[in-house]
KEDOGU-625308 format. One record per residue (C-alpha): x, y, z; residue number from 1. Coordinates in steps of 0.1 Angstrom, whole numbers. Layout:
BEGIN
      X      Y      Z    i
      X      Y      Z  NUM
...
# end
This chain:
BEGIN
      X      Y      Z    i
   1273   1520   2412    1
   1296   1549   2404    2
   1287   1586   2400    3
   1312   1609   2391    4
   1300   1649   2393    5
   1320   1677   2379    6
   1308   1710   2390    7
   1305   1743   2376    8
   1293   1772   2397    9
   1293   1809   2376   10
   1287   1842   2390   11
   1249   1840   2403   12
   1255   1808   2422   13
   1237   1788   2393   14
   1255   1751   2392   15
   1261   1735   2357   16
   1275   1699   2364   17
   1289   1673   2340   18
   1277   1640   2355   19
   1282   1603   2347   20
   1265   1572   2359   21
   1280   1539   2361   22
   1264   1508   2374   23
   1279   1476   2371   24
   1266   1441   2373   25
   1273   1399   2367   26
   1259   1394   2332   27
   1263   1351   2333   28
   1294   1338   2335   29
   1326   1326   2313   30
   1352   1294   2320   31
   1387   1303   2318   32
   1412   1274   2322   33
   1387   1254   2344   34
   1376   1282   2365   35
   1344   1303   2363   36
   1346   1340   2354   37
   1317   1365   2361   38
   1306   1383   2331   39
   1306   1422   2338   40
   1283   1444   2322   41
   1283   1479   2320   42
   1258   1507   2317   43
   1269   1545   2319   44
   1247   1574   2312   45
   1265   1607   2309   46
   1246   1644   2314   47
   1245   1674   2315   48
   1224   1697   2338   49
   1225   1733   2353   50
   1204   1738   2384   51
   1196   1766   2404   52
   1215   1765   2441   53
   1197   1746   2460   54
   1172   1734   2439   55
   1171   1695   2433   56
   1179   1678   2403   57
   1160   1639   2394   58
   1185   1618   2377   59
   1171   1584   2357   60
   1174   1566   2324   61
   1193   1532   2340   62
   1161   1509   2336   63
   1162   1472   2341   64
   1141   1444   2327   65
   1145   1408   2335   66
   1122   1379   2327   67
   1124   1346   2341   68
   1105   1320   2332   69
   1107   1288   2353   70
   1092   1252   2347   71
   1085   1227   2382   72
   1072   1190   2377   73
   1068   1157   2388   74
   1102   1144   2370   75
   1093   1116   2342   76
   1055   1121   2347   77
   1063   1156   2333   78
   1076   1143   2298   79
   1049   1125   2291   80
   1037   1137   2254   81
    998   1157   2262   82
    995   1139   2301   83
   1028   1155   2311   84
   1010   1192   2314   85
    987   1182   2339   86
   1016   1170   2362   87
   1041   1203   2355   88
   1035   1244   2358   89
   1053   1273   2343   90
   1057   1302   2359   91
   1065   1336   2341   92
   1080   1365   2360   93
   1093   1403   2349   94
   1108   1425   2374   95
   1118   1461   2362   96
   1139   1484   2379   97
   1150   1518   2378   98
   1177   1538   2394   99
   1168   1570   2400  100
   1189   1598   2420  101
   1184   1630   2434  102
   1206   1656   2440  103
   1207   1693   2457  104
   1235   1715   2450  105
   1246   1740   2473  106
   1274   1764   2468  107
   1291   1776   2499  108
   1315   1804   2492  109
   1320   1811   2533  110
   1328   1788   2561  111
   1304   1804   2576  112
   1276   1795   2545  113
   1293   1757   2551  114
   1282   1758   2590  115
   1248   1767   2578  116
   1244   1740   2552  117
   1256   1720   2578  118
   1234   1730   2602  119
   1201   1724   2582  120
   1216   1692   2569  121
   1220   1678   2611  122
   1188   1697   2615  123
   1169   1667   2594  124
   1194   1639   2606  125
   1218   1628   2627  126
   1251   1611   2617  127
   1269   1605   2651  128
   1287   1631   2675  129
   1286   1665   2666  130
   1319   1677   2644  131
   1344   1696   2655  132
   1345   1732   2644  133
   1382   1745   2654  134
   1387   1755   2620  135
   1357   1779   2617  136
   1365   1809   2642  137
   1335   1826   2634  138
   1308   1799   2639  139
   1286   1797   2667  140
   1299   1771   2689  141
   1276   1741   2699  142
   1268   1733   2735  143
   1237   1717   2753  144
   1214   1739   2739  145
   1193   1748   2708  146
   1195   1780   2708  147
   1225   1794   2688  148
   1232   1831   2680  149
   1248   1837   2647  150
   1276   1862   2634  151
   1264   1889   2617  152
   1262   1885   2580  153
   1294   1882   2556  154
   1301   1918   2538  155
   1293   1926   2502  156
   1325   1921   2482  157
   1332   1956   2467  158
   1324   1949   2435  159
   1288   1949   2446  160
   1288   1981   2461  161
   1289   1998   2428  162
# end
């Protein structure tokens, strides 16, 4: 599986992203020169989508179906011409996938909007020990509590003051 995102963020924090799906897989297989060779096959879905920040985007469309059909029996009694059905079975499967994928931009303009994100993100899980934030001056810094005070709010650029 490969997904490749290109993002596109414009003035009012709305995302546009140019997105392509890739998955891969063995397809049967060739001989080349005595030695067997997987087949590849390939399935890409390109898209485009523009999405609200933070608001999640449902990706699907790479859909699946195999059927396999598979024959057991008594071997000889099974070739018998009419008998040989009551001494073998068939067995008829379909599977049917789909890969589907969600995504949430976020656009961070600040390190201070990246702690945040951050912050919510460790807030519903927990990778490991807690990352070092030396290059973010003006983040709260973690100890053995909860309770973290913030900085006050970035300014207003100047072109919003008008």
């Amino acid at each position: 599986m490969q997904l490749e995102v290109v993002p596109l963020i414009n003035s009012e924090k709305e995302v546009s992203l140019d997105i392509l799906q890739k998955l891969d897989s063995v397809s049967g297989s060739t001989i080349v020169s005595g030695n067997q060779i997987p087949n590849i096959a390939t399935r890409y879905i390109r898209t485009n989508v523009s999405a609200a920040n933070g608001s999640t985007i449902v990706l699907g469309g790479l859909i699946t179906d195999n059927k396999m059909k598979n024959n057991t029996g008594i071997p000889i009694l099974d070739r018998i011409p009419y008998l040989g059905a009551l001494f073998r079975s068939t067995t008829n499967n379909k599977q049917r996938t789909e890969l589907i994928i969600l995504m949430r931009p976020e656009v961070t303009l600040t390190k201070l909007d990246l702690y945040r994100l951050r912050q919510k993100s460790e807030d519903r899980m927990h990778f490991g020990p807690e990352l070092d934030q030396d290059d973010c001056p003006e983040c709260p810094k973690t100890g053995g509590e909860k309770q973290l005070t913030l900085p006050p709010p970035d300014l207003p650029a100047a072109k919003d003051l008008r």
